[in-house]
Every structure is written in C-alpha cells, then in structure tokens.
PyMOL commands that place a pseudoatom at each C-alpha (Angstrom):
pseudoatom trace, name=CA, resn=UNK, resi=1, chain=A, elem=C, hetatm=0, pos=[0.000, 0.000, 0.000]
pseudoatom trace, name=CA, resn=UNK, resi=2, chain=A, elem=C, hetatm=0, pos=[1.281, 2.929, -1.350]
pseudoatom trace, name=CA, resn=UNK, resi=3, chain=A, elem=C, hetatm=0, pos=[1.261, 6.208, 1.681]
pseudoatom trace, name=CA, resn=UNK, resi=4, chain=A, elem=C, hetatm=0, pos=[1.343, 10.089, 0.840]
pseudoatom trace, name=CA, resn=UNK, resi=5, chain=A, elem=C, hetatm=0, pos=[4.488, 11.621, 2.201]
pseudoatom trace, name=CA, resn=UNK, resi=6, chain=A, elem=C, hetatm=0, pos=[3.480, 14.980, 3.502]
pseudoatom trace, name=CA, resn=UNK, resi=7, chain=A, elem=C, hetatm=0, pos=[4.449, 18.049, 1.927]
pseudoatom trace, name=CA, resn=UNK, resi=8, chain=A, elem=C, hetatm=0, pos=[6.012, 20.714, 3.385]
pseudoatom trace, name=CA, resn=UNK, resi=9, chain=A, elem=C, hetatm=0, pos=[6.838, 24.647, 2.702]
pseudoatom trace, name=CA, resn=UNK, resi=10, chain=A, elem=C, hetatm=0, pos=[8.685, 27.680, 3.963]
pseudoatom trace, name=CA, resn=UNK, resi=11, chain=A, elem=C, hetatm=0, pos=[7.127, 30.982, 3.533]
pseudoatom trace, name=CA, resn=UNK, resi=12, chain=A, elem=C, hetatm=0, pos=[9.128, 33.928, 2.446]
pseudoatom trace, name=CA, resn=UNK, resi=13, chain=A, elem=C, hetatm=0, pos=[8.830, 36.116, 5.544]
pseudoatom trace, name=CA, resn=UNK, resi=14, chain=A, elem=C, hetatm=0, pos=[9.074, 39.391, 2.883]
pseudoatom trace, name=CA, resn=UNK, resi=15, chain=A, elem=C, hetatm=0, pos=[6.414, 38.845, 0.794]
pseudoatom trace, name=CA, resn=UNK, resi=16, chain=A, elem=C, hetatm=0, pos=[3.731, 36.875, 3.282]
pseudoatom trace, name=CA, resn=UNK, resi=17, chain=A, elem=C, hetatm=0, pos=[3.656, 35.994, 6.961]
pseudoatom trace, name=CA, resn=UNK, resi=18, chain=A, elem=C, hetatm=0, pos=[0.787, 33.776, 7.079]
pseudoatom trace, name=CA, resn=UNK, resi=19, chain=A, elem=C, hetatm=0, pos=[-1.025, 31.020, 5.241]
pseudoatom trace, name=CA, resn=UNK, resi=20, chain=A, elem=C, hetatm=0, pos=[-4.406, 30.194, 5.417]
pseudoatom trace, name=CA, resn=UNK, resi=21, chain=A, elem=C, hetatm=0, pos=[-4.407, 26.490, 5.600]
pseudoatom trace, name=CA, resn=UNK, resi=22, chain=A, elem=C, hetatm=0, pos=[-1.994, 23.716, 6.736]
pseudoatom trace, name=CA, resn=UNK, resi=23, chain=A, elem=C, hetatm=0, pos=[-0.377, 22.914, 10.100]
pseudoatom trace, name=CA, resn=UNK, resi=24, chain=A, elem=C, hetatm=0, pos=[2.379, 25.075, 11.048]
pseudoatom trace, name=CA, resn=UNK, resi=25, chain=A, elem=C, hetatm=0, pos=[5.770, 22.971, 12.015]
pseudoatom trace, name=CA, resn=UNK, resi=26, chain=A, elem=C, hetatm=0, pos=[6.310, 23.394, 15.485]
pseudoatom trace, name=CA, resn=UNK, resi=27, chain=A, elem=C, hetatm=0, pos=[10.395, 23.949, 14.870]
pseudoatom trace, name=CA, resn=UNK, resi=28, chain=A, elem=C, hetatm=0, pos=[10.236, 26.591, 12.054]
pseudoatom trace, name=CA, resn=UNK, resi=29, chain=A, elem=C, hetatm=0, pos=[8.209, 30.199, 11.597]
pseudoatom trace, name=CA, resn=UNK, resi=30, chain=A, elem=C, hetatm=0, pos=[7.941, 29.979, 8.526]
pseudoatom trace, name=CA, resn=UNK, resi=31, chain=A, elem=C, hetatm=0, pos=[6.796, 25.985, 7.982]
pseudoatom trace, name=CA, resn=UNK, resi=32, chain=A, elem=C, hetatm=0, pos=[3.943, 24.510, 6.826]
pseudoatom trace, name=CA, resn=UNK, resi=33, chain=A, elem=C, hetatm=0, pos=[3.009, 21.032, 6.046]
pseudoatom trace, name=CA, resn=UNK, resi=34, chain=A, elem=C, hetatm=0, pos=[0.372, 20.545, 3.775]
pseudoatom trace, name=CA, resn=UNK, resi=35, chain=A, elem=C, hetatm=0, pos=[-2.531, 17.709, 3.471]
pseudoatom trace, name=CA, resn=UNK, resi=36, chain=A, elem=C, hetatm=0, pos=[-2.576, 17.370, -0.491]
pseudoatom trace, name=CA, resn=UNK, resi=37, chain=A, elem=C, hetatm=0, pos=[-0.090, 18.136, -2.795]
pseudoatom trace, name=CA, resn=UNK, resi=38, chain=A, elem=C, hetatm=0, pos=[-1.171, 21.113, -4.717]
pseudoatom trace, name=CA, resn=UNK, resi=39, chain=A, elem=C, hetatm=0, pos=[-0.701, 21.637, -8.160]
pseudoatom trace, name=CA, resn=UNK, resi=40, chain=A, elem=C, hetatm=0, pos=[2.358, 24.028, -8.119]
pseudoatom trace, name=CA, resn=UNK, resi=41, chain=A, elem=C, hetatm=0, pos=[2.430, 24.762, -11.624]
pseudoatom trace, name=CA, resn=UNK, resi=42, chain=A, elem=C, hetatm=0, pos=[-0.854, 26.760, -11.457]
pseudoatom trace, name=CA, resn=UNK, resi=43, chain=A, elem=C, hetatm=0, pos=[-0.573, 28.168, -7.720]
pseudoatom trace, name=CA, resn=UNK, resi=44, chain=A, elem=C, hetatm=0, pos=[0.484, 31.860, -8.395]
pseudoatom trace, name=CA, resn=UNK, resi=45, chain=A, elem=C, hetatm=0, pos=[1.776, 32.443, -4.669]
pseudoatom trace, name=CA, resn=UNK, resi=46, chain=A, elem=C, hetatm=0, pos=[3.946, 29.884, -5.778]
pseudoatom trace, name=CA, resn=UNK, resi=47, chain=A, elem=C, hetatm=0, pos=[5.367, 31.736, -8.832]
pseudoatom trace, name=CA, resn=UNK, resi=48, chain=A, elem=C, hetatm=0, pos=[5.636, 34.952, -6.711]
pseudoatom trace, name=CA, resn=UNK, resi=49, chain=A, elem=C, hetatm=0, pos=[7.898, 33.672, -4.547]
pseudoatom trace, name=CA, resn=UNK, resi=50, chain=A, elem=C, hetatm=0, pos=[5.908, 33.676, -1.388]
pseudoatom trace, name=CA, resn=UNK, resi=51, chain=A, elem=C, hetatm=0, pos=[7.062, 30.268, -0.720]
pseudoatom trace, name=CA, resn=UNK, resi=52, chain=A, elem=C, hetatm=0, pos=[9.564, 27.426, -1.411]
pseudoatom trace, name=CA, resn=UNK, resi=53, chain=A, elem=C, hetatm=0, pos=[8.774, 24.074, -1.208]
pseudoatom trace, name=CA, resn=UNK, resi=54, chain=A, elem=C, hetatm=0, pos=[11.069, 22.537, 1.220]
pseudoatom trace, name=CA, resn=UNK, resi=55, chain=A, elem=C, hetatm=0, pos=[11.262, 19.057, 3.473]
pseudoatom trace, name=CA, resn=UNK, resi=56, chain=A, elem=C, hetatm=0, pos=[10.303, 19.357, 7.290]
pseudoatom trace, name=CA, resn=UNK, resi=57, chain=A, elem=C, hetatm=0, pos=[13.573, 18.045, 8.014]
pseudoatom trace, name=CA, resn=UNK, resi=58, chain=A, elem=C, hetatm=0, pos=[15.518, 20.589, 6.245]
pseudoatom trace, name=CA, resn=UNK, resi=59, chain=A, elem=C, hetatm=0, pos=[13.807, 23.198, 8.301]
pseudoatom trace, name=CA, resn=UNK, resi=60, chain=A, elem=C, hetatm=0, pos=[15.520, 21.588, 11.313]
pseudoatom trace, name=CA, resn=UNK, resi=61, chain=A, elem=C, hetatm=0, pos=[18.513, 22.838, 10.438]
pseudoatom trace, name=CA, resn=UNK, resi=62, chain=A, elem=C, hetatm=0, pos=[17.716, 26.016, 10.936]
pseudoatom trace, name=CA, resn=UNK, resi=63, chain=A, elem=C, hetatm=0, pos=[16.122, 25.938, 14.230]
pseudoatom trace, name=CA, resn=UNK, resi=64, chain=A, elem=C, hetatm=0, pos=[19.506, 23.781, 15.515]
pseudoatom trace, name=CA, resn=UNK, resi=65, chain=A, elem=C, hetatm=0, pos=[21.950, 26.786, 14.224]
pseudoatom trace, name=CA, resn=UNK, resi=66, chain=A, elem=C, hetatm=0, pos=[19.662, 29.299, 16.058]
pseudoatom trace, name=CA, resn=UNK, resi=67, chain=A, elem=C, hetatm=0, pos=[19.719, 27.673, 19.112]
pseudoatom trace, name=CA, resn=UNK, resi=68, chain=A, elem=C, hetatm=0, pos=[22.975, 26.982, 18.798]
pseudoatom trace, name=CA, resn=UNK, resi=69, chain=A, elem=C, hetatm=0, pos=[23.933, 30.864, 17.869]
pseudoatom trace, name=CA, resn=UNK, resi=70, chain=A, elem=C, hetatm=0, pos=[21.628, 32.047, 21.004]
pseudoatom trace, name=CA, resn=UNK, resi=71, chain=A, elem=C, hetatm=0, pos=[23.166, 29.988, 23.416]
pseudoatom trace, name=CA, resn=UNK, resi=72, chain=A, elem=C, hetatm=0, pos=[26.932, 31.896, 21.976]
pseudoatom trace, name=CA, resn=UNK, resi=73, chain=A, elem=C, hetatm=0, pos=[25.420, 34.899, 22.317]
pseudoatom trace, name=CA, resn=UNK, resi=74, chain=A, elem=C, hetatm=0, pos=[24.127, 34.635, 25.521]
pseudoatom trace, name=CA, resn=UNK, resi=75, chain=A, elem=C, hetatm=0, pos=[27.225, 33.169, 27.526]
pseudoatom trace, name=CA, resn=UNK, resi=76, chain=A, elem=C, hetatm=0, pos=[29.809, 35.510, 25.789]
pseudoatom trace, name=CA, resn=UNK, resi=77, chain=A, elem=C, hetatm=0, pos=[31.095, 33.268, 22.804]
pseudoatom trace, name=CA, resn=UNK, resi=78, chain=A, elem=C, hetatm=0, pos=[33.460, 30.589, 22.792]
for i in range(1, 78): cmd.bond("trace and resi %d" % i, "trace and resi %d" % (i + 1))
show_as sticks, trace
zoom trace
C-alpha cells in the first residue's frame, strides 16, 4: 500500500507571513506542512515567490543553528 508523504513549505517572511491552511511545524516560523499536494504549476503564490517548497527536516537545520547561535550569544562566545 502505497502512503502520501506529507508536503512541506517555507514561507518567504518578505512577501507573506501567514497562510491560510496547513499545520504550522512546530520547529520553524515559517513551515507549513500541507494535506494534499497542490498543483504548483498553477498556484500563483507559488510563482511569486511567497514560498519554497522545502522538506520538514531541512527546516531543522535552521532551528539547531539558532539555538545553537543564542546559546553563543548569551554566555559571551566561545
């Protein structure tokens, strides 16, 4: 049995803040995942740039180096 891998997106912060639909990923701002796959050719927030789709995981990333960053700041660096 074949299962739907969720999709997921990051907005772009400087062109829209908030989306309508989908769950927001509790490790990103800016993530989404979405229950169906939309048709990206024909979504025009899509072709404006208001958002990228990218995986969950690759999100991660970014919350890690943040953390990571914060914590420098915060104690005075290495």
């Amino acid at each position: 049995m074949e299962e739907k891998l969720p999709v997921s997106i990051r907005l772009n912060p400087f062109k829209i803040t908030e989306l309508p639909f989908g769950e927001k990923i509790p490790w990103s701002p800016w993530g989404y995942w979405l229950k169906d796959r939309p048709s990206f050719t024909l979504d025009p927030l899509f072709h404006a740039g208001c958002y990228y789709v990218q995986d969950a995981s690759a999100m991660y990333v970014g919350h890690v180096f943040r953390k990571i960053l914060r914590d420098h700041c915060y104690t005075g660096g290495i």
